[in-house]
N, C-alpha and C positions, 0 to 999 in steps of 0.2 A: 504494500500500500504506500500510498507517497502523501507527503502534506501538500498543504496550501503553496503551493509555486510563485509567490508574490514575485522574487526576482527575473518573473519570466516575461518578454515583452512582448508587443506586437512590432515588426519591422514592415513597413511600406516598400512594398516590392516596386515600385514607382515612385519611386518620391517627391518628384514633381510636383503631383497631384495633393500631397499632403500639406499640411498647417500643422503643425503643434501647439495649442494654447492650453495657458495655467488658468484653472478655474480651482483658486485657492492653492493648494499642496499637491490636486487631483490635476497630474498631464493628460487631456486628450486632442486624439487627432482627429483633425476635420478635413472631410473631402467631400466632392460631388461625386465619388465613387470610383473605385479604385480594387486592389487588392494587397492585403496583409498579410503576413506568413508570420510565424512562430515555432518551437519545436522542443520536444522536451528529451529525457532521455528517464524518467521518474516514472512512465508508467509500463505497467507490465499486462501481461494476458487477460490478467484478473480483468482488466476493464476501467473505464475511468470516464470521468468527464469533466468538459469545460464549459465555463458558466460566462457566456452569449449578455450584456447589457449594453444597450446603445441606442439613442435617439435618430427617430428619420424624422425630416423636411422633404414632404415630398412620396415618391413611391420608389422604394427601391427593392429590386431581388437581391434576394439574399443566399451562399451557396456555401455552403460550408464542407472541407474535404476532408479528410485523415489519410495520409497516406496515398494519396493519389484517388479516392474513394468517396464518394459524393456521399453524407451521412447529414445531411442537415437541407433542407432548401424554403423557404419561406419569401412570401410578397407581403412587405410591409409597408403600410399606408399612413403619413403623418400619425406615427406615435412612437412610443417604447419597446424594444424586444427587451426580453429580460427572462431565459430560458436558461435553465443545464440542456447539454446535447451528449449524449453517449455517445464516446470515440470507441470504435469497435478497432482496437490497435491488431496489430499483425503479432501472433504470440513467437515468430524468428524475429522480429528487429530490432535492433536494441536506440532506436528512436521512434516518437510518434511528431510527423513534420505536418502541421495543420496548416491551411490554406483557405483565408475568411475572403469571399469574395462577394463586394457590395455593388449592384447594379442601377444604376438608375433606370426607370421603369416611367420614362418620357420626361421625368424630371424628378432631382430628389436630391440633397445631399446625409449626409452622418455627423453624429461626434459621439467618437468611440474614446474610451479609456486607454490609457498606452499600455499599464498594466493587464494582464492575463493571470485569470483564474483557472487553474486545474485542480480537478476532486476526484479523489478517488470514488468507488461507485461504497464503501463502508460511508464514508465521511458526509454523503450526498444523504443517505437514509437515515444517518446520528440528524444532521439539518432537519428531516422532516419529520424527524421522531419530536426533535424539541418542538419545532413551532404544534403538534398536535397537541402538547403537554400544556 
């Protein structure tokens, strides 16, 4: 099982496209849509996930891969995503390399967090154990 991954980030495979602004102590990047990579080497077969929050302006697809492997897809309309997504990892590779890709959907921008959360699938079920309690 692995912890909370704080030191893990999102990098702009384009960087052009991005903006980084401080909103307080909290870095996020803003784009009219683009794509972000990240990559851990902390989770294992068991299973794991990563915890998806980000404002749209606009409509944007949204494509989320593991490994080369489409595990996430959504069309979001002016508001909030704010999901866990199960990364179904490859139990040979001793990385899991994610690929957040944000579309605009005839118009639409983001502001994503630069920081990335990874959860193991124990630590995902301790979360929803507490909030029932």
């Amino acid at each position: 099982m692995i912890t909370n991954l704080r030191h893990t980030k999102w990098m702009p495979v384009e960087p052009v496209g991005w903006v980084r602004r401080a909103y307080g102590r909290t870095i996020k990047y803003e784009s009219e849509g683009g794509t972000l990579r990240t990559s851990t080497s902390g989770l294992k077969a068991t299973g794991g996930q990563i915890y998806l929050q980000f404002e749209i302006t606009g409509r944007m697809l949204v494509q989320l891969f593991c490994n080369d492997a489409l595990v996430f897809e959504d069309l979001v309309a002016h508001g909030e995503l704010d999901t866990f997504v199960d990364l179904r990892s490859d139990p040979f590779a001793d990385r899991v390399d994610v690929e957040l890709h944000l579309i605009p959907a005839t118009f639409g921008s983001v502001r994503i967090a630069q920081n990335v959360n990874f959860f193991s699938a124990r630590q995902v079920a301790d979360m929803c154990l507490a909030k029932v309690s």
